[in-house]
C-alpha atoms as one frame of an Amber mdcrd trajectory, in Angstrom:
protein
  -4.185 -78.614 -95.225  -4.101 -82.088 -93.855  -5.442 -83.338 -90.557  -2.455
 -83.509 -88.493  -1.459 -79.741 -89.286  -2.566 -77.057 -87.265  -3.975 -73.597
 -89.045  -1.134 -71.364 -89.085  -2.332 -67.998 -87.074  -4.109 -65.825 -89.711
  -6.312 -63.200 -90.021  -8.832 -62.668 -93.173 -11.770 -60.746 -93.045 -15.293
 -62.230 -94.392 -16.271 -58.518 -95.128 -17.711 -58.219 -91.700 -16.040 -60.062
 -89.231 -11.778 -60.790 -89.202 -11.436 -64.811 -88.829  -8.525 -67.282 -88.362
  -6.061 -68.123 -85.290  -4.152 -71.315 -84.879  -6.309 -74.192 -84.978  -9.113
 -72.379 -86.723 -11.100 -75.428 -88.160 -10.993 -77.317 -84.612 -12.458 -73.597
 -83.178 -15.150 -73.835 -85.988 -16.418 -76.959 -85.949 -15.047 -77.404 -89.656
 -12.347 -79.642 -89.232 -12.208 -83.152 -90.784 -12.717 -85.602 -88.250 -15.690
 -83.339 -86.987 -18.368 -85.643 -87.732 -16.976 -87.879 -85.076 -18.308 -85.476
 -82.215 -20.844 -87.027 -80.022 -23.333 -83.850 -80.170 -25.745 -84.905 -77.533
 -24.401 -82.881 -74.462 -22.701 -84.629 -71.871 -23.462 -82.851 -68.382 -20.220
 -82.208 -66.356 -18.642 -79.106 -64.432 -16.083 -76.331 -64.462 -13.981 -77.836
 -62.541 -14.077 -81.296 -64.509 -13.487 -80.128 -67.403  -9.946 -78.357 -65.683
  -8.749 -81.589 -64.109  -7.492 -83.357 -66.665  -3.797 -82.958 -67.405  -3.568
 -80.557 -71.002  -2.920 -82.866 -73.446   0.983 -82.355 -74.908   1.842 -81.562
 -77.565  -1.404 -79.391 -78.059  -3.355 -81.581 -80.421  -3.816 -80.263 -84.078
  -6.595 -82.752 -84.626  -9.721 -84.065 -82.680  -8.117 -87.297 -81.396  -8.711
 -87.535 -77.716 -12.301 -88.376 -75.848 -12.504 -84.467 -74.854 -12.227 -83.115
 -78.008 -15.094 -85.777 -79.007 -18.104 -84.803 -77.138 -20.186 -81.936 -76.609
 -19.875 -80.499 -72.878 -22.612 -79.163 -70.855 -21.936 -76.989 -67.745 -24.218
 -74.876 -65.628 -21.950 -71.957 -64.588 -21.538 -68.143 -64.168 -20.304 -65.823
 -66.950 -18.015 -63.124 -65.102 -16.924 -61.466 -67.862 -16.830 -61.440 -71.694
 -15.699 -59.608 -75.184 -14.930 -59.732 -78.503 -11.225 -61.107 -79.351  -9.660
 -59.585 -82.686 -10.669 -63.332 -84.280 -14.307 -62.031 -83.741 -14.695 -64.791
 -81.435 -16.832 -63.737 -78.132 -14.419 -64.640 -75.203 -16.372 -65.963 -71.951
 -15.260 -66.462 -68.792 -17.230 -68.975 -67.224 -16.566 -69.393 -63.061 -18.239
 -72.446 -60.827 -17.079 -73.623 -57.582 -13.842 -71.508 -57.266 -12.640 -73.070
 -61.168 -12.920 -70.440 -64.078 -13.056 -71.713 -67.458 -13.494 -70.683 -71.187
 -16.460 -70.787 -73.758 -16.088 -69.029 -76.995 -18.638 -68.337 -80.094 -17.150
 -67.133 -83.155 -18.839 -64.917 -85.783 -21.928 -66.074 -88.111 -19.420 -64.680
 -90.620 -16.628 -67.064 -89.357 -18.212 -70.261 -89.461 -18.028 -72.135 -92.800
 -20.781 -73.424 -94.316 -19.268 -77.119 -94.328 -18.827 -76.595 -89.944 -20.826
 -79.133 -88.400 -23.796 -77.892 -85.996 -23.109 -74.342 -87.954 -27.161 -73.194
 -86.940 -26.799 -73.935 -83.624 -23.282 -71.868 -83.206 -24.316 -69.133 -84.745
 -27.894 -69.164 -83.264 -26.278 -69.555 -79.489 -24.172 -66.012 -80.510 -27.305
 -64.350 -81.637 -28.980 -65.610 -78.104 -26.523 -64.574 -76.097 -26.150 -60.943
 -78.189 -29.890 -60.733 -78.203 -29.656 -61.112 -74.315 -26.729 -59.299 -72.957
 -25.725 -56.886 -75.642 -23.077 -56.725 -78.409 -19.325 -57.934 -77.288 -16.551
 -55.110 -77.546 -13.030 -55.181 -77.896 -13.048 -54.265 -74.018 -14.243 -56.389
 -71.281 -17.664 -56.367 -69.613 -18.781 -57.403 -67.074 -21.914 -59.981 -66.788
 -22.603 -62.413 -63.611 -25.796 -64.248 -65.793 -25.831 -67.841 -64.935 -26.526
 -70.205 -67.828 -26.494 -73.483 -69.101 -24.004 -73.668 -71.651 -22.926 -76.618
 -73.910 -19.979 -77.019 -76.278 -17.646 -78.806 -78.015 -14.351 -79.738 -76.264
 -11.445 -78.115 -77.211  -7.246 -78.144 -75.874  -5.915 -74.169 -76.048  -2.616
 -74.059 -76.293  -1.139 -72.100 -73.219  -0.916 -68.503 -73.760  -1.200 -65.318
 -71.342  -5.341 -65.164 -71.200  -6.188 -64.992 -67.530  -8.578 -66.650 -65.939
  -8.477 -69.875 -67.702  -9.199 -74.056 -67.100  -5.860 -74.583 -65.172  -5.177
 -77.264 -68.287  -6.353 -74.571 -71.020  -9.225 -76.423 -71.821 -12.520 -74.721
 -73.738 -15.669 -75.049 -74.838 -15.279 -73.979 -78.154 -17.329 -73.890 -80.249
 -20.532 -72.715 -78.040 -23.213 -74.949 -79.637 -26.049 -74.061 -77.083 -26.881
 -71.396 -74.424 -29.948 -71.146 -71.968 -30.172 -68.214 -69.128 -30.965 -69.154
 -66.033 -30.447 -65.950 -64.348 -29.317 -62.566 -65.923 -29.692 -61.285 -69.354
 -32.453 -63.145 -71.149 -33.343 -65.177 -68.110
């Protein structure tokens, strides 16, 4: 695969966990220009991180000042479960804005992604704290602190999202403030 083609949408099992969707190494933190990624956590919001116009076409690579920084945000988690990528889905709400965070399996992550402790250690957190996702929604309200990497979804049906399909994904770091593990 080169850097200017997008994962085709796949799905392999790693024995314990089914991986791959369209864009998989950007989702992972694997991809080639990851080392580029500023990883000291920029504060921002919700909403901020919806404003932006989605960039078009959906970029394949990490090429645009979003995609290269870790995001911080302080914000609710409504809702959240486990997507048939393995991926935990979040919905994060602040102000009136929703949003997105997701943290994919230990067993998804490859050993070259970059930051691959800290995704997998802010799934086991937020496991530890709230309980194992399902393949059915449940419902949360914990406020937290969560950081991640920026990342451009390409629009598709999931409801509520960034109004410009923008994610944190991956979650890098997670700390309760209220609810669950607080």
């Amino acid at each position: 695969m080169t850097a200017t083609t997008a994962t085709p949408t796949v799905a392999h099992s790693t024995g314990t966990a089914a991986c791959g969707s369209d864009y998989w190494p950007l989702k992972t933190f694997s991809d080639p220009l990851r080392k580029k990624v500023r990883l000291t956590p920029k504060d921002t919001t919700v909403a901020a991180i919806g404003s932006p116009d989605h960039a078009h076409p959906t970029p394949t690579t990490r090429d645009t000042p979003f995609e290269l920084q870790v995001w911080r945000v302080t914000a609710q988690i409504t809702k959240y479960k486990r997507e048939g990528d393995s991926d935990i889905h979040l919905i994060l709400f602040d102000a009136g804005t929703y949003g997105i965070a997701e943290m994919p399996a230990a067993g998804c992550v490859p050993k070259k992604a970059r930051a691959r402790k800290a995704i997998i250690n802010a799934r086991k957190k937020f496991e530890a704290a709230c309980g194992k996702a399902t393949s059915s929604w449940k419902q949360l309200g914990a406020v937290v602190t969560i950081s991640g990497v920026g990342f451009w979804d390409k629009p598709h049906t999931q409801n509520p999202h960034a109004p410009n399909f923008a994610e944190l994904h991956p979650v890098t770091a997670i700390k309760f403030i209220s609810g669950c593990g607080a």
